[in-house]
C-alpha positions as CSV (number, residue, x, y, z in Angstrom):
1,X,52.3,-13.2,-0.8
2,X,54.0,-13.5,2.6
3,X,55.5,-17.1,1.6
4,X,56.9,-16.1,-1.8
5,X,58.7,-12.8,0.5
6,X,59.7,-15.5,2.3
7,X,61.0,-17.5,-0.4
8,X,62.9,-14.7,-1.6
9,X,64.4,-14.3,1.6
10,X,66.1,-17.8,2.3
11,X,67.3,-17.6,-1.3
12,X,68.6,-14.2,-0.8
13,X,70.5,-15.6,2.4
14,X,72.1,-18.4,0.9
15,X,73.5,-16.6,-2.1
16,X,75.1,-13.8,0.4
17,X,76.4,-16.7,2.8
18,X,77.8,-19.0,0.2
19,X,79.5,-15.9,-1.3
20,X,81.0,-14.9,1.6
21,X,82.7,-18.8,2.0
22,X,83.8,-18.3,-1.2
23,X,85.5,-15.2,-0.7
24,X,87.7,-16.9,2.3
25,X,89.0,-20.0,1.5
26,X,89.7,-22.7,4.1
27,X,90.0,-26.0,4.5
28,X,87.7,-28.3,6.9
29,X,89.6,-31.3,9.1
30,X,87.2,-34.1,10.0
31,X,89.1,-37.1,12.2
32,X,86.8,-40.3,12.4
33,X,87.8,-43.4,13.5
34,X,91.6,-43.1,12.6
35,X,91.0,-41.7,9.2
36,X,91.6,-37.7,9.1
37,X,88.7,-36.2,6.4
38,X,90.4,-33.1,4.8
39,X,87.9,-30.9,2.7
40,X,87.3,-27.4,1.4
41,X,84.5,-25.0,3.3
42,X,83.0,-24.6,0.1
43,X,82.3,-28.1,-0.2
44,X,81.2,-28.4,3.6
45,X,78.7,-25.8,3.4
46,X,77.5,-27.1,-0.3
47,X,76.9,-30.9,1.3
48,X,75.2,-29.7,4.4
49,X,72.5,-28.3,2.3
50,X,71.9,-30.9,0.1
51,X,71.7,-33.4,3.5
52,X,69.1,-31.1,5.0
53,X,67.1,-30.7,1.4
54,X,67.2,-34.6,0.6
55,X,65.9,-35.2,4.3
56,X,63.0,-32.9,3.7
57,X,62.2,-34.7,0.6
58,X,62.6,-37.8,2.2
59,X,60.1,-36.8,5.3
60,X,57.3,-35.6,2.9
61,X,57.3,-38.8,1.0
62,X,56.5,-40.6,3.8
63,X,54.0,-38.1,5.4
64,X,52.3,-38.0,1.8
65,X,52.3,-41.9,2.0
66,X,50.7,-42.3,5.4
67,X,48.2,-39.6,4.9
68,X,47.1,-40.4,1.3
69,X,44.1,-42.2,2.5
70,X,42.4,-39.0,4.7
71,X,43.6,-37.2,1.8
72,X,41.8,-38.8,-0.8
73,X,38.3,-39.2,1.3
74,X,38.4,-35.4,1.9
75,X,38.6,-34.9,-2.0
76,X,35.6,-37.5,-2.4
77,X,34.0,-35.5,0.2
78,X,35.0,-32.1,-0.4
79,X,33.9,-33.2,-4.6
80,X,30.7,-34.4,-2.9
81,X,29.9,-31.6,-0.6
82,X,30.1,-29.2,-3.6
83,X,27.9,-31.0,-6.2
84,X,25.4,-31.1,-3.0
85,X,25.8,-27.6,-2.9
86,X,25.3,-27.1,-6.6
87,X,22.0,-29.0,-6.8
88,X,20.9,-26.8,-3.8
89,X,21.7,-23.8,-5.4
90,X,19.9,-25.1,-8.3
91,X,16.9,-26.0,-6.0
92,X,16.7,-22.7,-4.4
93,X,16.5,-20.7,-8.0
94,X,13.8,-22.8,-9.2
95,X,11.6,-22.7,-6.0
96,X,12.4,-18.8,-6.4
97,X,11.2,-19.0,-10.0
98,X,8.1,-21.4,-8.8
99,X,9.3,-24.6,-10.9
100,X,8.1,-26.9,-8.3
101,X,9.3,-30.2,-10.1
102,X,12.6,-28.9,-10.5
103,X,12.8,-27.6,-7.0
104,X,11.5,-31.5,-5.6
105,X,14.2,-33.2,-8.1
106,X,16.9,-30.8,-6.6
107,X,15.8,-31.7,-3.1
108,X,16.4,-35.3,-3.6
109,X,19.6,-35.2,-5.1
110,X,20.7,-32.5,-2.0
111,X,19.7,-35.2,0.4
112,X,21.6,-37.4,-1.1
113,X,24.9,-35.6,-0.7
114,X,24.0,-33.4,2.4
115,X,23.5,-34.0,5.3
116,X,19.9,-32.9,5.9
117,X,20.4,-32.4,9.8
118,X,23.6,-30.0,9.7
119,X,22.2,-28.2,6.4
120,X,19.1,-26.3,7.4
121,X,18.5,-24.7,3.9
122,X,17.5,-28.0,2.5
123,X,14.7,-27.5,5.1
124,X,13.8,-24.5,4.0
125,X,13.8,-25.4,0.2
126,X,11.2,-28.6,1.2
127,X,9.3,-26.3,2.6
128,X,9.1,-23.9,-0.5
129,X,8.8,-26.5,-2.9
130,X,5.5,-28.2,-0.3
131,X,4.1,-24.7,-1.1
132,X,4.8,-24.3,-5.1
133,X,2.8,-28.0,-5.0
134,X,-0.3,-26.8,-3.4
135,X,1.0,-29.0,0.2
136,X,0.1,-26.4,3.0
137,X,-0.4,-28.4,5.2
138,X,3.3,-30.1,4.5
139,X,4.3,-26.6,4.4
140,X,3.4,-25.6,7.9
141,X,4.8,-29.0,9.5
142,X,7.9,-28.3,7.7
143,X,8.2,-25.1,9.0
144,X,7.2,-26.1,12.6
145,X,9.6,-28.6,12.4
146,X,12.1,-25.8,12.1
147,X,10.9,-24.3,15.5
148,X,12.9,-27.3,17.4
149,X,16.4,-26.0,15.9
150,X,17.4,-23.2,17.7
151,X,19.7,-22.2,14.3
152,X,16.1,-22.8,12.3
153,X,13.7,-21.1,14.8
154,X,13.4,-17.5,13.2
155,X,13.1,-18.9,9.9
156,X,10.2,-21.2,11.3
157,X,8.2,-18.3,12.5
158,X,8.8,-16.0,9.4
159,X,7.4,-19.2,7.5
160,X,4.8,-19.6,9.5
161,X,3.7,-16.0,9.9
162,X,3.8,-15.3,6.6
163,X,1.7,-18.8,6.1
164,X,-1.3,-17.2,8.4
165,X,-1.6,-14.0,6.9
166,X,-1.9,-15.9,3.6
167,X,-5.0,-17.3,5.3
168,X,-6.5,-14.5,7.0
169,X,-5.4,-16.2,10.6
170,X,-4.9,-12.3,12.3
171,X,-4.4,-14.4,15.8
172,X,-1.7,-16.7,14.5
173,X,-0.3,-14.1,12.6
174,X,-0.3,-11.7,15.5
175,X,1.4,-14.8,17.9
176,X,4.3,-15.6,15.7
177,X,5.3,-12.1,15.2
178,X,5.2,-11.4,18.6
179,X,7.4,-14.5,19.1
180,X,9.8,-13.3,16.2
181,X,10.1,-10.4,18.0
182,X,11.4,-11.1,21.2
183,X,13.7,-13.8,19.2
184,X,15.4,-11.2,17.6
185,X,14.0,-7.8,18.3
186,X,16.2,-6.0,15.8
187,X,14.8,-7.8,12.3
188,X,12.7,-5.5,11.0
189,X,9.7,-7.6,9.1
190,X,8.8,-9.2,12.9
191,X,9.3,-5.6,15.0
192,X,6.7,-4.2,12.0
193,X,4.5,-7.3,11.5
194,X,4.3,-6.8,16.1
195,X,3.6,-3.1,15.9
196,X,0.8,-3.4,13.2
197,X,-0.8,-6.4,15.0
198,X,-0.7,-4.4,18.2
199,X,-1.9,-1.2,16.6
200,X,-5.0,-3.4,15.1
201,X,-6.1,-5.1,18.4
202,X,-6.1,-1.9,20.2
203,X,-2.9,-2.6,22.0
204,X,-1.7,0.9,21.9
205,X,0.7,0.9,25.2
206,X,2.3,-2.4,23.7
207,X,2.7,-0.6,20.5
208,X,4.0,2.3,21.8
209,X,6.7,0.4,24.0
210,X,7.6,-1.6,20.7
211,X,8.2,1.3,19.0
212,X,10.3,3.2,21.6
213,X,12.7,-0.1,21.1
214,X,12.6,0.2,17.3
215,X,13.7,3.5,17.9
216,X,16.4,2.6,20.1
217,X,17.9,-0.2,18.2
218,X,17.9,2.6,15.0
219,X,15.6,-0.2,13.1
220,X,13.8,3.0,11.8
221,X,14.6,6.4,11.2
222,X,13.7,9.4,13.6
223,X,10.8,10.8,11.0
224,X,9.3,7.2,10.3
225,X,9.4,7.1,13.8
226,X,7.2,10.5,14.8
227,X,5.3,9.7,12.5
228,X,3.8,6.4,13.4
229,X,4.0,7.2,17.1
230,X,1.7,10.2,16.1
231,X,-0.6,7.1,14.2
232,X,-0.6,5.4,17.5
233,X,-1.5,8.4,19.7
234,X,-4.3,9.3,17.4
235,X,-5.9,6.2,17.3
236,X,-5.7,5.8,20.7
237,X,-7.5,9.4,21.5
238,X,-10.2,8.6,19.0
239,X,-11.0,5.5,20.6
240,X,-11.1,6.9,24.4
241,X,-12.5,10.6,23.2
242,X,-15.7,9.5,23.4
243,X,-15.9,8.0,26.9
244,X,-12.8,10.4,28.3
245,X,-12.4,13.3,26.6
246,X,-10.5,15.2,28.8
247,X,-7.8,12.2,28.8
248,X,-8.0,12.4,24.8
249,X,-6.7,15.9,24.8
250,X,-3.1,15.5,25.5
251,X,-2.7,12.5,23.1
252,X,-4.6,13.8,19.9
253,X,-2.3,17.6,21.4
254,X,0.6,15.7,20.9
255,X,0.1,13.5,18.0
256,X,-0.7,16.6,16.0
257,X,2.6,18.3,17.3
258,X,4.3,15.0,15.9
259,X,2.1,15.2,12.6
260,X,0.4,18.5,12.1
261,X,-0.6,17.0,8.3
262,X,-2.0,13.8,10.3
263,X,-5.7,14.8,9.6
264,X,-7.6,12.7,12.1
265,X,-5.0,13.7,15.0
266,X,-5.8,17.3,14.1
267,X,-9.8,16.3,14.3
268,X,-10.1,14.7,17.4
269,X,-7.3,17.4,19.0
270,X,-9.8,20.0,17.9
271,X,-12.8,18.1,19.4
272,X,-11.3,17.8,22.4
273,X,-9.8,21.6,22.7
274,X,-14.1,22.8,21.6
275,X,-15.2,20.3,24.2
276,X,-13.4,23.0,26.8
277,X,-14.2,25.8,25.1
278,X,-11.0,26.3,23.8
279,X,-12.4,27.8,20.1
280,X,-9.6,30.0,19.1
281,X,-6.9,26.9,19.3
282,X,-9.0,24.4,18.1
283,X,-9.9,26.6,14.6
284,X,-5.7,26.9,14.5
285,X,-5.2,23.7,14.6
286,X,-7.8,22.6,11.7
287,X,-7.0,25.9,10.1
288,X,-3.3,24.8,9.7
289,X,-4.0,21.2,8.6
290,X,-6.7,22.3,5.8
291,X,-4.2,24.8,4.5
292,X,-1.6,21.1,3.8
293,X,-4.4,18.8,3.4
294,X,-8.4,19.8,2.4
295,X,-10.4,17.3,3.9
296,X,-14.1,17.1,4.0
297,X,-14.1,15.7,8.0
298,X,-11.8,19.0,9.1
299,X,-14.5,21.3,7.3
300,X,-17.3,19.7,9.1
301,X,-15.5,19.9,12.3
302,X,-14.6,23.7,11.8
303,X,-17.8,24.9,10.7
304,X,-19.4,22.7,13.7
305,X,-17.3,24.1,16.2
306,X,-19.8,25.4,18.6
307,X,-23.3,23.9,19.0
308,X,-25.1,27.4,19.0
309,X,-24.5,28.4,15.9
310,X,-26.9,29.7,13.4
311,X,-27.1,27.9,9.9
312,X,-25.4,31.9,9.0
313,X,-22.7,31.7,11.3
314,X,-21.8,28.7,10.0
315,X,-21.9,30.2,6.4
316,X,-19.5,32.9,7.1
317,X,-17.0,30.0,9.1
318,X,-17.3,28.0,5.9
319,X,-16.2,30.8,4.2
320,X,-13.4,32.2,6.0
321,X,-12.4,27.9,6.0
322,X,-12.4,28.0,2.1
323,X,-10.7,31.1,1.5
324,X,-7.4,30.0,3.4
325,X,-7.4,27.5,0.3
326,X,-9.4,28.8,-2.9
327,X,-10.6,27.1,-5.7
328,X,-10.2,23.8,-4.3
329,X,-13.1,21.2,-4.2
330,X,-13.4,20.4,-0.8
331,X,-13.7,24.3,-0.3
332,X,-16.8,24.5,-2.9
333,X,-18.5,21.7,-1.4
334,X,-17.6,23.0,2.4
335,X,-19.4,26.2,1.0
336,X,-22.3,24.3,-1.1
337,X,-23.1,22.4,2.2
338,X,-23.3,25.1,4.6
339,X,-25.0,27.5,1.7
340,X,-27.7,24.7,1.7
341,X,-28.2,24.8,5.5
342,X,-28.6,28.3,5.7
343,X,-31.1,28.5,2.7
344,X,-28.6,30.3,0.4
345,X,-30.0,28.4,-2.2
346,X,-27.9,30.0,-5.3
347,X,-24.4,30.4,-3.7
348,X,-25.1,26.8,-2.9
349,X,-25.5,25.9,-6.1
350,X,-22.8,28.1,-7.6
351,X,-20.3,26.8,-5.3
352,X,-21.8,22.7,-6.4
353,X,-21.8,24.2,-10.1
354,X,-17.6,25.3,-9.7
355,X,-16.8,21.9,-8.6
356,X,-18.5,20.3,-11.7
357,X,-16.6,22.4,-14.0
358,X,-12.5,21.7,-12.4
359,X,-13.3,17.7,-11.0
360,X,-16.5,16.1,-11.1
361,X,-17.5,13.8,-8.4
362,X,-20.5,11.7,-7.3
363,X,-20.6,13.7,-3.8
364,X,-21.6,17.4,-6.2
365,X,-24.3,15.4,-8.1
366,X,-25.9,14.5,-5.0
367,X,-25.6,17.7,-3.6
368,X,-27.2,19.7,-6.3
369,X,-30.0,17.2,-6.7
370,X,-30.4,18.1,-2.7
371,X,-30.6,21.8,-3.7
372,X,-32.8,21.6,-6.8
373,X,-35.6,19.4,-4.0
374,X,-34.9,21.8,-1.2
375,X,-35.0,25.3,-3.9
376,X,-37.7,24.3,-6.7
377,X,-38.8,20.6,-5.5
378,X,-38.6,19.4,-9.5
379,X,-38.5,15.9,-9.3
380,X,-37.3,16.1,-13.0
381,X,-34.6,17.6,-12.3
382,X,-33.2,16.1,-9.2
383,X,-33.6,13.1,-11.1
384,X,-31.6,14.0,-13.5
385,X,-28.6,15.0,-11.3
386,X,-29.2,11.8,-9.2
387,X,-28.5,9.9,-12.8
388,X,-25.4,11.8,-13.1
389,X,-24.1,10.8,-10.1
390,X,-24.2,7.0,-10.9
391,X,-21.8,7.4,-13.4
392,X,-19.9,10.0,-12.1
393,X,-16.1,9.6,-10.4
394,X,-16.3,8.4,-7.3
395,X,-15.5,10.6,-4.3
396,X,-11.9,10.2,-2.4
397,X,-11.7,8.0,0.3
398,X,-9.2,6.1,2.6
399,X,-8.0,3.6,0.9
400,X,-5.2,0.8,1.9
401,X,-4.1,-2.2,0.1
402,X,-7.1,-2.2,-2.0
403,X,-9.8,-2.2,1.0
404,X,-12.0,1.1,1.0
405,X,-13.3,2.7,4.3
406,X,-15.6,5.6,5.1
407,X,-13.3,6.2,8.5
408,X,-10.0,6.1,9.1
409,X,-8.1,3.2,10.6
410,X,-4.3,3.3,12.0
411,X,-3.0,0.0,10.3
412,X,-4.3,-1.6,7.2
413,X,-6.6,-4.7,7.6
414,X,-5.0,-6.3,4.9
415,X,-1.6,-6.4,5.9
416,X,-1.6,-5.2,9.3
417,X,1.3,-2.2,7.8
418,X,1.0,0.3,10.2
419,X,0.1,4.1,8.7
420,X,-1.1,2.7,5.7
421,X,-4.4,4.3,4.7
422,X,-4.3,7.4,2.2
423,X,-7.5,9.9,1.7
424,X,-7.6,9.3,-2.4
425,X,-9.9,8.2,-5.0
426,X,-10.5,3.9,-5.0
427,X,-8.8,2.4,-7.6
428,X,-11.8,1.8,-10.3
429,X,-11.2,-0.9,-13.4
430,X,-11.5,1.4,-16.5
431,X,-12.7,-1.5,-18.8
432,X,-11.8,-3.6,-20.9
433,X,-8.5,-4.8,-22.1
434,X,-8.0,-4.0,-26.3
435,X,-5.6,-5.9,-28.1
436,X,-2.6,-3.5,-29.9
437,X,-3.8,-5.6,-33.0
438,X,-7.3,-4.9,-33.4
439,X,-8.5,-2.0,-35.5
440,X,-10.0,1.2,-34.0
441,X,-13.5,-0.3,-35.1
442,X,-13.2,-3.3,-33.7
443,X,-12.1,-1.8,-30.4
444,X,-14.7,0.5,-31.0
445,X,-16.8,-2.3,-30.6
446,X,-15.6,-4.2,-27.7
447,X,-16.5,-0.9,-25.6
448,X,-20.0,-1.5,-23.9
449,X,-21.8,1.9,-23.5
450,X,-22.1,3.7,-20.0
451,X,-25.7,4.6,-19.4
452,X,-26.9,7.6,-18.3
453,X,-30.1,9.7,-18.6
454,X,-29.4,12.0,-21.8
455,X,-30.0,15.4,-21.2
456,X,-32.9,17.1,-24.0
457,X,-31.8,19.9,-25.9
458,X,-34.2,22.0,-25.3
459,X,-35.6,24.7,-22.8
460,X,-38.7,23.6,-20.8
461,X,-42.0,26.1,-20.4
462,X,-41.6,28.5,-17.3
463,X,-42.9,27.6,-14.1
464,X,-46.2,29.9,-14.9
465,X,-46.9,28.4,-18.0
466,X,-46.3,25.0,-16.7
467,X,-49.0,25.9,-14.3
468,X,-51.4,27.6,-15.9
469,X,-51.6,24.7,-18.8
470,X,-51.2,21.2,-17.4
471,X,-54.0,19.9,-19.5
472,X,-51.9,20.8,-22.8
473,X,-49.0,19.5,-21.8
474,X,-50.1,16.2,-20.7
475,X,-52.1,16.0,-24.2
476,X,-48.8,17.0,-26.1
477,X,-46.3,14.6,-23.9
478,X,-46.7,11.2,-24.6
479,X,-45.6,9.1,-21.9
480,X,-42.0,6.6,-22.8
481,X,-39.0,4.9,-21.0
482,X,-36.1,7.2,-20.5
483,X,-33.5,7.0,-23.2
484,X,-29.4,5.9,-21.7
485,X,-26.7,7.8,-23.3
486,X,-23.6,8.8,-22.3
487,X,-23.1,12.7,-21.0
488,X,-21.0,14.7,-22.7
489,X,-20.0,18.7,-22.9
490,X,-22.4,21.3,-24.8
491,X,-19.2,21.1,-27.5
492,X,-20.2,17.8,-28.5
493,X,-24.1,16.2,-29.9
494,X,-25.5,13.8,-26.9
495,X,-25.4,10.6,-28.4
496,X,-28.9,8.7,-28.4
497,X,-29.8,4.9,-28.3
498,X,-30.7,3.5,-31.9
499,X,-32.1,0.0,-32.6
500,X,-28.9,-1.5,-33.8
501,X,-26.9,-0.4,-30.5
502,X,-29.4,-0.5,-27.5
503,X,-28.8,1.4,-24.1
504,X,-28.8,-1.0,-21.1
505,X,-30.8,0.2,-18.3
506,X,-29.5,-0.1,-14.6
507,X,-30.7,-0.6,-11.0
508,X,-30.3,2.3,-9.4
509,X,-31.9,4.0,-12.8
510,X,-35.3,2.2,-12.4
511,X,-35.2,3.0,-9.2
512,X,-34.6,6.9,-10.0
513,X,-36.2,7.4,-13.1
514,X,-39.4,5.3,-14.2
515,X,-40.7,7.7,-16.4
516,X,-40.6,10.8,-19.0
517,X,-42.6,13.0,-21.4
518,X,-41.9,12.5,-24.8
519,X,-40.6,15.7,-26.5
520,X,-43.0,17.0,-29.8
521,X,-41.3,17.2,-32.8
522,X,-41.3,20.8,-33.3
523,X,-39.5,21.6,-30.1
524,X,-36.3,19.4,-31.3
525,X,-34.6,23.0,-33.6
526,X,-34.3,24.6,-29.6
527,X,-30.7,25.3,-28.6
528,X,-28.7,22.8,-26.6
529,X,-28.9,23.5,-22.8
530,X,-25.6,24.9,-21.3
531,X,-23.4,22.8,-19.2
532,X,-25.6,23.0,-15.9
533,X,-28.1,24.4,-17.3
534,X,-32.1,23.5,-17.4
535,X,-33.8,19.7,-17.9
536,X,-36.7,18.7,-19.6
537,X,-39.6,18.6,-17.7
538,X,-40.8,15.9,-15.5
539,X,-44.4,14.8,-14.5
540,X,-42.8,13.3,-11.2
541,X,-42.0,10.6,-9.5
542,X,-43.8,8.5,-7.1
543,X,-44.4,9.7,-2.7
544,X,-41.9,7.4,-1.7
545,X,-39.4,8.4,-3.9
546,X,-38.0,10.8,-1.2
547,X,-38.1,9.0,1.9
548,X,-36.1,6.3,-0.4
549,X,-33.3,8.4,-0.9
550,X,-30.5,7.5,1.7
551,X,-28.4,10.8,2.9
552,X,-25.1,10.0,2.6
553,X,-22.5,11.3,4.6
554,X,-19.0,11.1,5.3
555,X,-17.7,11.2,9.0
556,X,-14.6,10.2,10.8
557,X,-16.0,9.4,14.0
């Protein structure tokens, strides 16, 4: 743009200068060598131009003669550089979209027309296509050979690290991040991939020092950055509460400042405040978090708060806990546990019975099997909630990338990603996959059936009666495997297993429930029990079967 203004200008010059001549006429005198030159200005002016243009011509002629050689090897080269480019671009898309061959054929043709020293991306796409092949071990030499170029080095290490955690190498992994990161402190992949490797080998004042620089270089925002910093701090109080709790107490006081809906800061912060007798803050403190977050771990801790409590007292804390968020689950069971405890055998069960009918879970199964031994001691009956449970919905947990734990961990041993596990229900496989094709019958067919123990309708003889005619009722009962269906709702008939669709038995079912009665025909026309309503009777099970029963619980620490 600025030469064509240009342009415009000179022209624009001219035209005003040789009007101007023409507007005064004159004549120009040149004397040379005895002659006397007599010519108009017009014609001076007209001549001079045309010298100084045909000498201009004249000059770039020769200078396009002389440098038509350099010329035409920088259009070779230039034409050369760019198809060299092309097949690299080529190379790069296919290694993206894992066409290995295509990526190795592109690679050849690059190092033909490259120059594989001063282009490192050819480097990087023999590396990629090593991997596509199956070649790690090409792979990782590639990529070590990058290490040596100090344009190459970063992209070495990111190779490299990512190459380790492919193979579960947490060490290597760990080194090469840690490398990364003082190479170039403000990419974000190596600062992370640090902190989490830090974080998981108990490195806590490293990771907190990384941190503080992510936070200074703005790598992450302010509330990312509370918020692991609070991760950090809690882990790091859990793991010295035990051995110094008095040092615990400002870390787990301050990660809960940074994270009140943190749930493990909030634990061990209450641990450590009830260690000192500090009750009323503590309670606030897991009060505040089970109003965000319901979580089994804070209702133990709350209800447990001090050691001289009677099973009663701990009733009426469970209570007050659950009323700051009714009609939740973790509140029922909070209440159904300490009910059971304190020998309050029916709100136990009522509160078991309320989490049944909003979201069944394995945990109120096992519960109210643990209530019907401790009330009425019916191995029948505990047996059948037992059998529930094993098909039942499993129970939330924290969960990260996949892998399931029964505590909570500060960075995911997966990945290393700091702040990564979630209290939710594991991820289950629902079954299996029906084609859009088949017919409902077909499909129908595909399903495999879920076996459970089917509940009888009818109602079995009162306790007295039971008792006062054993004799008659083991004549009546003849004795016969249990029969698998699947559970369902009073609305619907229990399904029962025929000859031409048999009920698979499992483990943990033999295990549970060997035997029981068969029912007399005559009893069959009885209403269907209610939803947690009465079994059939049960002869029992074997002396063992209690002592065989593990008691599973849930705890943070």
């Amino acid at each position: 743009m600025i030469r064509i203004l240009f342009f415009f200008i000179v022209v624009l010059l001219l035209g005003v200068g040789f009007a101007w001549l023409a507007d005064r006429p004159g004549d120009l005198v040149l004397t040379f060598a005895g002659m006397q030159y007599k010519v108009s200005l017009m014609v001076a002016a007209s001549s001079i131009v045309a010298i100084v243009a045909a000498v201009m011509l004249i000059w770039w002629l020769i200078k396009s003669i002389i440098t038509s050689p350099y010329a035409l090897r920088r259009h070779f080269r230039a034409r050369k550089r760019d198809r060299g480019y092309q097949s690299l671009s080529t190379g790069l898309i296919a290694a993206g979209a894992g066409d290995g061959q295509t990526a190795r054929l592109m690679i050849k043709q690059a190092e033909k027309l490259l120059n594989v020293d001063q282009e490192p991306l050819i480097k990087l796409l023999d590396a990629q296509a090593a991997m596509l092949e199956g070649r790690t071990d090409d792979a990782r030499a590639k990529f070590e050979a990058m290490l040596d170029d100090p344009e190459t080095r970063l992209l070495g290490l990111r190779g490299l690290y990512l190459e380790a955690q492919r193979l579960g190498a947490r060490d290597a992994s760990r080194h090469y991040a840690e490398e990364a990161a003082l190479l170039a402190p403000n990419v974000e992949w190596a600062a992370s991939a640090a902190l989490g490797q830090k974080t998981t080998h108990g490195d806590w004042d490293g990771a907190l020092v990384l941190l503080d620089k992510q936070k200074a270089t703005k790598q992450i925002d302010k509330e990312k950055a509370k918020r692991e910093r609070a991760v950090i701090l809690a882990a790091k109080a859990i793991e010295t509460y035990d051995s110094d709790p008095l040092n615990a107490k400002p870390l787990a006081i301050e990660a809960n400042k940074l994270a009140p809906d943190l749930v493990p800061a909030a634990i061990v912060a209450a641990k450590a405040l009830f260690a000192q007798g500090d009750l009323r803050k503590g309670s606030k403190i897991l009060e505040y978090t089970w109003k965000r977050e319901p979580h089994p771990d804070v209702a133990e801790t709350y209800i447990h708060a001090r050691v001289g409590d009677s099973p009663i007292d701990r009733l009426k804390r469970a209570r007050h806990l659950a009323g700051l968020y009714p009609h939740h689950a973790e509140s029922n069971l909070a209440i159904a546990h300490a009910a059971l405890s304190a020998g309050e055998f029916t709100e136990a069960r009522e509160a078991a019975e309320a989490v049944l009918r909003s979201t069944p879970r394995e945990s109120a199964y096992l519960l109210l099997a643990d209530i019907e031994e401790a009330q009425t001691g019916d191995q029948g009956r505990v047996r059948q909630w037992l059998s529930r449970a094993v098909k039942a919905p499993r129970d939330p947990a924290w969960t990260a990338d996949g892998y399931v734990s029964d505590r909570w961990a500060p960075a995911s041993p997966v990945t290393g990603k700091l702040d990564a596990f979630t209290w939710k229900v594991p991820v289950e496989q629902i079954g299996p996959v029906i084609d859009a094709g088949d017919d409902f019958d077909n499909a129908m067919a595909k399903t495999p059936s879920k076996p459970t123990i089917e509940a009888k309708p009818i109602l079995p003889p009162r306790k007295q009666e039971a008792k006062s005619q054993p004799e008659k009722i083991a004549e009546d009962a003849d004795v016969v495997d249990a029969e698998i269906v699947p559970f369902e709702s009073p609305a619907h008939k229990p399904a029962k297993a025929t000859p031409e669709n048999p009920v698979e038995d499992t483990d943990v079912l033999r295990r549970k429930a060997s035997v029981l009665p068969k029912i007399p025909e005559k009893s069959k026309e009885a209403v269907s029990e209610p939803f947690v309503g009465p079994v059939p009777d049960d002869p029992g099970v074997k002396p063992e079967y209690k002592s065989s029963q593990p008691n599973k619980k849930f705890k943070l620490f």
